[in-house]
C-alpha positions as CSV (number, residue, x, y, z in Angstrom):
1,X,-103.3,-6.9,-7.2
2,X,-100.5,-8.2,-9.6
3,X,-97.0,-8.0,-8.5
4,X,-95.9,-5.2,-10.9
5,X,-98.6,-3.1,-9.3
6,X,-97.5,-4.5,-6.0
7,X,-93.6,-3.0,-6.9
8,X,-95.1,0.1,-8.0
9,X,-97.1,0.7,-4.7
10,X,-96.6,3.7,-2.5
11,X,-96.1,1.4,0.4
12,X,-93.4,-0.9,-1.1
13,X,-91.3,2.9,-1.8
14,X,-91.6,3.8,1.9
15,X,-90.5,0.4,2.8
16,X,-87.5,0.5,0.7
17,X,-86.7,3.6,1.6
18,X,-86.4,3.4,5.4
19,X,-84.9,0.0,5.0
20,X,-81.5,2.0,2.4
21,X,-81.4,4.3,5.5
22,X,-80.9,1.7,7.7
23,X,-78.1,0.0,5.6
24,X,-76.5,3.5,5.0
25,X,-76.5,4.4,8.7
26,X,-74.8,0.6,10.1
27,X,-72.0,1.1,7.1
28,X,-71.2,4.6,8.0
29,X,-71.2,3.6,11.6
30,X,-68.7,0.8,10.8
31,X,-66.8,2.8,8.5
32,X,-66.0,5.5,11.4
33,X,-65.0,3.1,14.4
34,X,-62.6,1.0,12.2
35,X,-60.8,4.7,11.3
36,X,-61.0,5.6,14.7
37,X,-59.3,2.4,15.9
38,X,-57.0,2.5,13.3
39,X,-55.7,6.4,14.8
40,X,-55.2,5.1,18.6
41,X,-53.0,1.9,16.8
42,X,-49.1,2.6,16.8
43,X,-47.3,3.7,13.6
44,X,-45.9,0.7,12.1
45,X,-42.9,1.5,9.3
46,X,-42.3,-1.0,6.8
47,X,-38.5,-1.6,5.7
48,X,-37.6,-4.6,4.1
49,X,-35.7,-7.3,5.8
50,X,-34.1,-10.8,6.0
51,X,-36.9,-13.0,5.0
52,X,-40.3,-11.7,4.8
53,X,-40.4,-9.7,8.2
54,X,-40.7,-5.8,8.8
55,X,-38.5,-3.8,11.2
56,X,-40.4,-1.3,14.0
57,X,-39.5,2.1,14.0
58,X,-38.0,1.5,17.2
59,X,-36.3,-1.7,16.1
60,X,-34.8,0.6,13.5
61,X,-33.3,3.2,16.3
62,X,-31.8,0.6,18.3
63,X,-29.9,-0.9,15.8
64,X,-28.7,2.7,14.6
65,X,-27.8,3.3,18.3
66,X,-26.4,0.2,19.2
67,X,-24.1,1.2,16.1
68,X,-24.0,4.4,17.3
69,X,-22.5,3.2,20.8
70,X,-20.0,0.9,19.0
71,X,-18.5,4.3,17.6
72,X,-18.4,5.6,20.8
73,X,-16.2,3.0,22.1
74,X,-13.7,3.1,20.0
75,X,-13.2,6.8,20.2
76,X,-13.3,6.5,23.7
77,X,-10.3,3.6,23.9
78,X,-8.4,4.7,21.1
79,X,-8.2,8.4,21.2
80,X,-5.9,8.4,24.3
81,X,-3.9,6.7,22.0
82,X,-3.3,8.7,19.6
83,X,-1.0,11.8,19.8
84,X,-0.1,15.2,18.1
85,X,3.8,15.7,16.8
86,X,4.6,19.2,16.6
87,X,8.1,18.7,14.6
88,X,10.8,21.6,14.0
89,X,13.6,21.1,11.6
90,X,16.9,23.3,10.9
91,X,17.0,23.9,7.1
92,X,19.3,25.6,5.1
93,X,19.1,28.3,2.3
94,X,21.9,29.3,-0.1
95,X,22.3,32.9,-0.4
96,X,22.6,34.4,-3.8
97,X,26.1,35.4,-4.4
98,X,27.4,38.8,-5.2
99,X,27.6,37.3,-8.9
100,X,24.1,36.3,-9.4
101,X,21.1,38.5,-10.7
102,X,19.9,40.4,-9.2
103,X,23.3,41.3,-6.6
104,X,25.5,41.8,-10.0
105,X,22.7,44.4,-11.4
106,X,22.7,46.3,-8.1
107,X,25.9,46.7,-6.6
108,X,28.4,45.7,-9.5
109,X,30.6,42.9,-9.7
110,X,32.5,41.5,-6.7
111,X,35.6,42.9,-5.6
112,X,38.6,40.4,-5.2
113,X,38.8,39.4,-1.7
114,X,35.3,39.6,-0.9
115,X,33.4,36.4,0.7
116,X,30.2,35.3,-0.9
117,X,27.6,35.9,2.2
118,X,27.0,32.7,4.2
119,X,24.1,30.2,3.7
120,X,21.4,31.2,6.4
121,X,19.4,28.6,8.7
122,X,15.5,28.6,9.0
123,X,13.2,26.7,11.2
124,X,10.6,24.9,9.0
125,X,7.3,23.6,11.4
126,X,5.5,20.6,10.5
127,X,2.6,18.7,12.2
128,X,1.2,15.2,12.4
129,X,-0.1,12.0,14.2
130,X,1.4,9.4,16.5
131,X,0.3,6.2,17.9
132,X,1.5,5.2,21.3
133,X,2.8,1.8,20.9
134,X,5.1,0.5,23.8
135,X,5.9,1.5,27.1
136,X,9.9,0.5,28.7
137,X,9.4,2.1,32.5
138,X,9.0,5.8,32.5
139,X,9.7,5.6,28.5
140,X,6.9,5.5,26.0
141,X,7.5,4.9,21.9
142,X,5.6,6.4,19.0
143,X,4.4,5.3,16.2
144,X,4.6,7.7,12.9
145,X,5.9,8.4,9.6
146,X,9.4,8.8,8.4
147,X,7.3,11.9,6.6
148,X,6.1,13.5,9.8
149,X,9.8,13.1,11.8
150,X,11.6,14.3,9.0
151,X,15.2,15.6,10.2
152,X,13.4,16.5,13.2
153,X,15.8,19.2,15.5
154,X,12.1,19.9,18.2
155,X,9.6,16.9,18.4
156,X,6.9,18.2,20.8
157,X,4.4,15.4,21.4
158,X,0.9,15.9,22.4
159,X,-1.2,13.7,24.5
160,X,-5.0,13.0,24.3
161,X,-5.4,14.8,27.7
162,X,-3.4,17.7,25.9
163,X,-0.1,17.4,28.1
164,X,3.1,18.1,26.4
165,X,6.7,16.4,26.0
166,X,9.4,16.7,24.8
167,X,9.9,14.2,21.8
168,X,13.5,12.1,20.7
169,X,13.7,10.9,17.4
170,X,14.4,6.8,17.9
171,X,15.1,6.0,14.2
172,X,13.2,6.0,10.8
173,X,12.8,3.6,7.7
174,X,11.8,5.5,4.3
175,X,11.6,3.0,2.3
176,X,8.4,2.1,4.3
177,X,7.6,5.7,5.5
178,X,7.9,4.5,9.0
179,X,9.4,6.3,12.2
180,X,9.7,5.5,16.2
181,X,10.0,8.6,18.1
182,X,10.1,8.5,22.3
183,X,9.6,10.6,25.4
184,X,9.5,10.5,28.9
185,X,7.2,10.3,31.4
186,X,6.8,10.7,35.1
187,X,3.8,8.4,35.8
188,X,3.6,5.9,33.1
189,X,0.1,4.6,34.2
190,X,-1.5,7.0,32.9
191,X,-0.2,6.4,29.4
192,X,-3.0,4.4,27.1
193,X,-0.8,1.6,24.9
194,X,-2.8,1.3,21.5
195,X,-3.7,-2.1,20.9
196,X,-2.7,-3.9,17.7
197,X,-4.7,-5.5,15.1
198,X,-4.0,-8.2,12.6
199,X,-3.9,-6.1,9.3
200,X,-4.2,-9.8,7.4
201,X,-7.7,-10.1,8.8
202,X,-9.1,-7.1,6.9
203,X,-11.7,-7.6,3.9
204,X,-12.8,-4.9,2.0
205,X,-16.2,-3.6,3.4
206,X,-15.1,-3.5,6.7
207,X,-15.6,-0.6,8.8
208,X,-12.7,1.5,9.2
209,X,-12.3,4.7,11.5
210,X,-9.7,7.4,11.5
211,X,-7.7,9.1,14.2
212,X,-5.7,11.9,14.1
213,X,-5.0,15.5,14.1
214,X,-6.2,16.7,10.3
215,X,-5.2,21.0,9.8
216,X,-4.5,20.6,13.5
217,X,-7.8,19.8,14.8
218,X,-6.8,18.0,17.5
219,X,-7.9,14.2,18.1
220,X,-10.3,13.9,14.9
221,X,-12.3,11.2,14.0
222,X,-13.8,10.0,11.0
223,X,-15.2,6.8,10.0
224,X,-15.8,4.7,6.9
225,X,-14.8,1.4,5.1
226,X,-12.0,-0.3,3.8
227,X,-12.1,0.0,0.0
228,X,-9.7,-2.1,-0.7
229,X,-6.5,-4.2,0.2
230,X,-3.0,-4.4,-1.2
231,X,-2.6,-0.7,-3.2
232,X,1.0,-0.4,-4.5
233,X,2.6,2.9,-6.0
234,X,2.7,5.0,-2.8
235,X,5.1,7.9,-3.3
236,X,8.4,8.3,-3.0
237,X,9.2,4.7,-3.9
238,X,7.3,3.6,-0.8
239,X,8.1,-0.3,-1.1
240,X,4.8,-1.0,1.4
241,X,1.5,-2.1,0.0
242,X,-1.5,-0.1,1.0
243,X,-4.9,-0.1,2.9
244,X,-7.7,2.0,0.7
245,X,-10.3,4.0,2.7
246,X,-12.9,6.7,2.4
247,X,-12.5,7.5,5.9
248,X,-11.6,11.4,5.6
249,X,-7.7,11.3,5.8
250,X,-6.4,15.0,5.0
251,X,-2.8,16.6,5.7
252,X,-2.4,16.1,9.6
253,X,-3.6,12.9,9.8
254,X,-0.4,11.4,8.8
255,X,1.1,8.9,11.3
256,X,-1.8,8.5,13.0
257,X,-4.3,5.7,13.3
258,X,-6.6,3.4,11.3
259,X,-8.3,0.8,13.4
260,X,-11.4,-1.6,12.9
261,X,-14.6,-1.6,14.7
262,X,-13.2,-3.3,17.6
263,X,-10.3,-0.7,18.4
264,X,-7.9,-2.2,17.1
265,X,-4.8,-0.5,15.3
266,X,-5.0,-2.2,11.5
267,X,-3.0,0.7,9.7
268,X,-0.8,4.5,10.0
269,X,-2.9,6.7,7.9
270,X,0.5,7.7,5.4
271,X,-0.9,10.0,2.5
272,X,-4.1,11.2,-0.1
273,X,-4.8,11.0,-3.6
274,X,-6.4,14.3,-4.0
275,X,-5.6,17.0,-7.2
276,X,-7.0,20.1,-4.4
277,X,-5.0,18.2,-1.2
278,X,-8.0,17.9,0.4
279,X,-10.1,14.9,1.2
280,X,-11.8,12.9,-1.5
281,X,-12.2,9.9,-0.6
282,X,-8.8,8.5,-1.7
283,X,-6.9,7.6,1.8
284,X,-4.5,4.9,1.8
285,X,-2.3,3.5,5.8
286,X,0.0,1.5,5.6
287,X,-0.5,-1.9,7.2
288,X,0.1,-2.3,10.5
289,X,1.5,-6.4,9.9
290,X,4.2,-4.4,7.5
291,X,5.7,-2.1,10.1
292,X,6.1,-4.7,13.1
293,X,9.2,-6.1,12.6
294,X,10.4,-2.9,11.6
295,X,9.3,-0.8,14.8
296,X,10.8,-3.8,16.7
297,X,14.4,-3.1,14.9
298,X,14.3,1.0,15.3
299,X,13.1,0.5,18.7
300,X,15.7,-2.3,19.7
301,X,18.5,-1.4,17.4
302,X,17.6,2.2,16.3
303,X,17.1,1.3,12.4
304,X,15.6,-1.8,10.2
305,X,17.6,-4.8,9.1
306,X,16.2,-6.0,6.2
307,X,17.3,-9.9,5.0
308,X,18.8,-9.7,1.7
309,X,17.9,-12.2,-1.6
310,X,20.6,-10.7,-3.7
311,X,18.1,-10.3,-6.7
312,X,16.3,-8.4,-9.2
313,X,12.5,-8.7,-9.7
314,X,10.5,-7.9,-12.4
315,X,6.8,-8.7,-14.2
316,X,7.1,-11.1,-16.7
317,X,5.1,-9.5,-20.2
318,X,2.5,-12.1,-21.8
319,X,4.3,-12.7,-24.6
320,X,7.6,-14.1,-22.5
321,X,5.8,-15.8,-20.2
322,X,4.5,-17.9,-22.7
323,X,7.6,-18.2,-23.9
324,X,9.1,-19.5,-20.7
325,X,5.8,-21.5,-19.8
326,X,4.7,-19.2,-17.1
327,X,1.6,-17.8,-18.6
328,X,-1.1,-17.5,-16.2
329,X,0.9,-18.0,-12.8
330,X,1.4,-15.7,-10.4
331,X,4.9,-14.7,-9.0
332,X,7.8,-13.0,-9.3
333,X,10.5,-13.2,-12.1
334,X,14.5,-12.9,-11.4
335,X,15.6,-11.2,-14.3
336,X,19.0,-11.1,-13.0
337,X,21.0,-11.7,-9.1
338,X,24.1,-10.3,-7.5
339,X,27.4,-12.3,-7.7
340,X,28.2,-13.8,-4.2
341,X,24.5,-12.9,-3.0
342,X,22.6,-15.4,-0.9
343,X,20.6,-15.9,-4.3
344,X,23.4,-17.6,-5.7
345,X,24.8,-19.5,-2.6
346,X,21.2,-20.9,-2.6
347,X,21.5,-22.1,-6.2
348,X,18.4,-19.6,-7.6
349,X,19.6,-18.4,-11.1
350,X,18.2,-16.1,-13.6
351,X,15.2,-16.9,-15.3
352,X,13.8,-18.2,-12.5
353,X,10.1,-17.7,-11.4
354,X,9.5,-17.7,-7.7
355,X,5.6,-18.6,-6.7
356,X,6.4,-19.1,-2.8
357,X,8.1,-17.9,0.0
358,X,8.2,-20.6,2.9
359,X,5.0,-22.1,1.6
360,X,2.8,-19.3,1.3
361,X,1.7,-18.3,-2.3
362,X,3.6,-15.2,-4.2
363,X,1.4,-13.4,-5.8
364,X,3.5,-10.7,-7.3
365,X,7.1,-8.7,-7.3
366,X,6.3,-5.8,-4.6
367,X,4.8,-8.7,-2.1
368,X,7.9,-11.0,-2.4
369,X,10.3,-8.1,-2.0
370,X,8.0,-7.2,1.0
371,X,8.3,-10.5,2.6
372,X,12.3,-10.8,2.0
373,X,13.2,-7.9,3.5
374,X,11.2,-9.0,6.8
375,X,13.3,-12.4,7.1
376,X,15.1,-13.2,9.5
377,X,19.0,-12.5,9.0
378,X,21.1,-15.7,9.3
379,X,17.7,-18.1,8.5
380,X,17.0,-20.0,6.1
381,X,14.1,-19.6,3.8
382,X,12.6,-22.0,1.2
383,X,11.6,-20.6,-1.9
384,X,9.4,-22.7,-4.8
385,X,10.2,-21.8,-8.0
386,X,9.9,-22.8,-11.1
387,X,12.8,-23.3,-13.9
388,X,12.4,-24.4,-17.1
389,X,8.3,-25.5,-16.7
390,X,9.5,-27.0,-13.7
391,X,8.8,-26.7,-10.1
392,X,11.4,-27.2,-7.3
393,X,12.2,-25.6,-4.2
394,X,15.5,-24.1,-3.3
395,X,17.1,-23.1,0.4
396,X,18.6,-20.2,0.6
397,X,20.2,-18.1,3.6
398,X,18.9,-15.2,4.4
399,X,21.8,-12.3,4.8
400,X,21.3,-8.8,5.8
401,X,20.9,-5.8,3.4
402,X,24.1,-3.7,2.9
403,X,23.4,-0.6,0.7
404,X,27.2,-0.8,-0.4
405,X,26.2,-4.4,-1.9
406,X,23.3,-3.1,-3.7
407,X,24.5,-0.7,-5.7
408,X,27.7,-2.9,-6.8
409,X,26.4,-3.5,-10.4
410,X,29.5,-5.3,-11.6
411,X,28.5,-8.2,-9.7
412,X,25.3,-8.0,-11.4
413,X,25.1,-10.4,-13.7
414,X,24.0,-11.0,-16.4
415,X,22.8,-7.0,-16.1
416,X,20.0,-7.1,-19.0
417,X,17.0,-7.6,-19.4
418,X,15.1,-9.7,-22.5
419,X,11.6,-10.1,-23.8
420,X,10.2,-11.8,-26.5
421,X,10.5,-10.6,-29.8
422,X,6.3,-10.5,-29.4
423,X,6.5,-8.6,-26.9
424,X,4.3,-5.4,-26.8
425,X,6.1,-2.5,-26.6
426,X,9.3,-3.0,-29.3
427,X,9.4,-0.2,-31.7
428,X,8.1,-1.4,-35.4
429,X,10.7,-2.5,-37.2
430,X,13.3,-3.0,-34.9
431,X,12.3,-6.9,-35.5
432,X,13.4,-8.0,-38.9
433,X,10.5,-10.5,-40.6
434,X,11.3,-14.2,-39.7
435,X,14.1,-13.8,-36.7
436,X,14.3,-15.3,-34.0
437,X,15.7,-14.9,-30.5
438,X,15.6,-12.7,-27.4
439,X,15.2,-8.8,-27.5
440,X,17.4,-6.8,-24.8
441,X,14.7,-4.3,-23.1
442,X,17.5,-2.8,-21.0
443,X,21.2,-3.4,-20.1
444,X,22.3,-2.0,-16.7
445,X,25.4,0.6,-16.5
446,X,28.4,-1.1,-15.4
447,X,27.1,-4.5,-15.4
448,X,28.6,-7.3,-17.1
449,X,26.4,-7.1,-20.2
450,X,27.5,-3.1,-20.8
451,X,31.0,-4.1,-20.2
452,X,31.0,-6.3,-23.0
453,X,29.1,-3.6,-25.4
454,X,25.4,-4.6,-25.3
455,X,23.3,-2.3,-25.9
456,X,19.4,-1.8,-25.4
457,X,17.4,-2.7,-28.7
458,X,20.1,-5.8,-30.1
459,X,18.5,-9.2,-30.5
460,X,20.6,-12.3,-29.1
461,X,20.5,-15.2,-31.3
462,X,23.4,-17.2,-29.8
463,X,24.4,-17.6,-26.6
464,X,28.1,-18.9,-26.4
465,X,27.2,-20.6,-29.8
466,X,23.8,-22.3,-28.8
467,X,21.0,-21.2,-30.7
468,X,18.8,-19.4,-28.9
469,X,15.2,-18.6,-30.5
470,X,13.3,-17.5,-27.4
471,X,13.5,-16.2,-24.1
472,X,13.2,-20.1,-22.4
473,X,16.4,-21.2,-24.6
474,X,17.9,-17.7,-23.9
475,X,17.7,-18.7,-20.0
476,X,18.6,-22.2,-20.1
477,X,21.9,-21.4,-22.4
478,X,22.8,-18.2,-19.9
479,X,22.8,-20.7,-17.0
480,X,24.8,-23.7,-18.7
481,X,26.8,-25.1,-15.8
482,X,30.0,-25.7,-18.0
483,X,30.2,-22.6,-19.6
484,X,33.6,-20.9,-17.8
485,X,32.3,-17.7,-20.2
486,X,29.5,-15.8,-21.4
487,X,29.6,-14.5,-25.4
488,X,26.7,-13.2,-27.3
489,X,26.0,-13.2,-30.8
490,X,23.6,-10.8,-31.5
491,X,21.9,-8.2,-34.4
492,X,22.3,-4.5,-34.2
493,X,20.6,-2.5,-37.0
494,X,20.8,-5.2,-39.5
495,X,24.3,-6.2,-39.0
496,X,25.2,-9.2,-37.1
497,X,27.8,-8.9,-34.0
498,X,29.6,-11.0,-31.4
499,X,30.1,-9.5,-27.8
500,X,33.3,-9.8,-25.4
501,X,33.4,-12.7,-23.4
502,X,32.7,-12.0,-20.0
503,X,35.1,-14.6,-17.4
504,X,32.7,-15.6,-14.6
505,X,35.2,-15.9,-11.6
């Protein structure tokens, strides 16, 4: 038989056959144990990693609990920490008078003799946060916000374990929004000191958790991160910079805390941006490094002593700064200093361009005027500066802030303020094409310069007849050592004019 007929054979079919059953019945039999020992085999979730490793399902819980119990922890020791201020203030309203609308409408015109009625007192309730900072035997301080105290006449306080006392106001600083207030206590063990943080430490993407008493809702807390460091333009000329966070901060929350993963009191939770007044994610606390000193003067002395420069600060524009050779540095710019101010005991004149403070960097006006006003009184301290495109340092002694000194502007001098003639911001054709010199941005009320009939908007070209044709010659001819006098010539709508003389004494 030949081999085709042998492949075509009934036989060789039947063969075949049983032998495809065979195969068919080991695969299917494979096929169902693997599936079967693939069911009793744990769940395995994927996740990516560090490296090329996968994370267990129950690797991924105990990393979200171990989180978890670091959350814990800190509510646990900081809560007691943090207290509720119940504040009352007196206010006062002015009653309308018998002449104004709508008395006059009513009742006619008052009759001679008769007494306007008297203003009438109201109680005004406010609430907000505290953090329990020191204790001084039975004694304990609080720390809050000038914003919370107010003019407080009733300062209930409120402790974690919701027992009440009766509240003194210590002292207050509002120019950092910063307040002490104090109670008394029977057994002062049982009071829970917050501890304090270093607010320097913080980066941004750090965790950061708030504590307070938002609407009332007594000992909140919300968590998030920092989202970033340094903020300046708080309200109400708040000269502190800020801590950003998305940690919900909302009206109540005020004075109270903002502390790091470990506890640790970094900030005072101080006010929102928010159009509605609700949460947005827009928080901002003041640093707690900021309000140290300052909690140490209230609570010592009963208010903050500031040290005293004697100076004014301002941002230099692009344009003068390249004038003056300062383009691209960071610091602060003295556009003018107080006559008889520690400024100019120390030898620092106008012009100048501070970039340190005791050897650590200045990076701009509202941090330098930060880091005066927490020096010592009576110290010295060693600026760096540089004056005419160079650098030098110069000691000066620190003297303590007097308001009545600060708002002498006749010992202001020179009491204006000048920018290149490139500067951005000059009205068109206030410059005439081709001149040269300084243009005055502003001149101070009762300074020297508005004594002697400079006005905002005139260009100096000559300062006691030196040639001045920018804002580095301006400086250097303003500070001349042998001048007894200061004189400017100057243009004023297209007609050129000579000052008084202002007599330095």
């Amino acid at each position: 038989m030949s081999l085709r007929d042998k492949l075509s054979s009934k036989n060789f079919f039947l063969v075949n056959l049983v032998l495809l059953g065979i195969l068919i019945g080991f695969s299917a039999a494979f096929v169902s144990l693997t599936s079967t020992a693939r069911s009793r085999a744990p769940a395995v979730v994927y996740a990516e990693g560090p490296g090329s490793g996968t994370v267990t399902e129950d690797a991924a819980l105990s990393y979200a609990e171990s989180l978890q119990t670091a959350f814990n922890r800190v509510a646990e020791a900081v809560l007691p920490s943090v207290v509720e201020l119940s504040v009352v203030e007196t206010r006062t309203s002015q009653a309308p008078g018998p002449e104004q609308f709508p008395w006059r409408f009513f009742f006619g015109p008052q009759e001679d003799g008769q007494n306007p009625q008297a203003p009438r007192e109201y109680r005004e309730q406010g609430l907000g946060s505290g953090i329990l900072v020191r204790k001084d035997g039975k004694t304990v301080y609080v720390l809050t916000n000038a914003h919370v105290a107010g003019n407080a006449t009733e300062i209930t306080v409120k402790l974690y374990d919701e027992r009440e006392f009766k509240g003194e106001l210590v002292g207050k600083d509002e120019r950092k929004d910063m307040a002490v207030v104090k109670f008394t206590v029977d057994n002062p063990d049982s009071i829970r000191i917050a501890r304090l943080g270093d607010s320097d430490k913080l980066k941004v993407g750090d965790w950061a958790i708030a504590i307070g008493s938002p609407f009332g809702l007594f000992s909140s807390v919300t968590a998030g991160i920092v989202s970033a460091l340094n903020r300046s333009g708080g309200p109400d000329g708040n000269i502190s910079d800020f801590i950003q966070t998305d940690a919900a901060i909302n009206r109540g929350n005020s004075g109270g805390a903002l502390v790091n993963i470990r506890g640790e009191v970094v900030g005072v939770n101080t006010w929102i941006a928010s159009p509605s007044g609700g949460n947005i994610g827009l928080g901002f606390s003041l640093p707690i490094n900021n309000l140290r000193k300052g909690m140490e003067d209230i609570i010592g002395r009963g208010k903050v002593e500031y040290g005293w420069l004697g100076v004014l600060l301002r941002e230099a524009d692009k344009a003068t700064a390249r004038e003056m050779g300062l383009e691209g540095r960071k610091g602060a710019f003295i556009s003018n200093l107080y006559l008889g101010s520690p400024a100019e005991k120390g030898g620092i004149q106008p012009g100048d361009f501070v970039v340190s403070l005791n050897g650590r960097p200045v990076a701009s006006v509202d941090q330098l005027v930060r880091q005066v006003g927490d020096l010592p009184v009576g110290r010295k301290a060693e600026f760096g500066i540089i004056r005419e495109g160079k650098s030098r340092t110069v000691s000066v002694t620190i003297e303590a802030r007097q308001d009545g000194a600060v708002s002498d502007n006749s010992k202001l001098f020179p009491g204006l303020e000048v920018v290149s003639l490139e500067a951005e911001g000059i009205p068109e054709g206030r410059v005439p094409k081709g001149t040269s010199g300084v243009y005055l941005s502003n001149v101070i009320a009762r300074t020297p310069a508005d004594t002697i009939g400079m006005k905002p908007g005139d260009i100096v070209q000559d300062v006691n007849e030196r040639k001045v044709r920018n804002a580095a010659e301006f400086y250097k001819a303003l500070n001349e050592p042998k001048d007894s006098k200061i004189q400017f010539n100057f243009l004023r709508e297209g007609q050129t004019l000579s000052s008084l003389a202002y007599i330095r004494k």
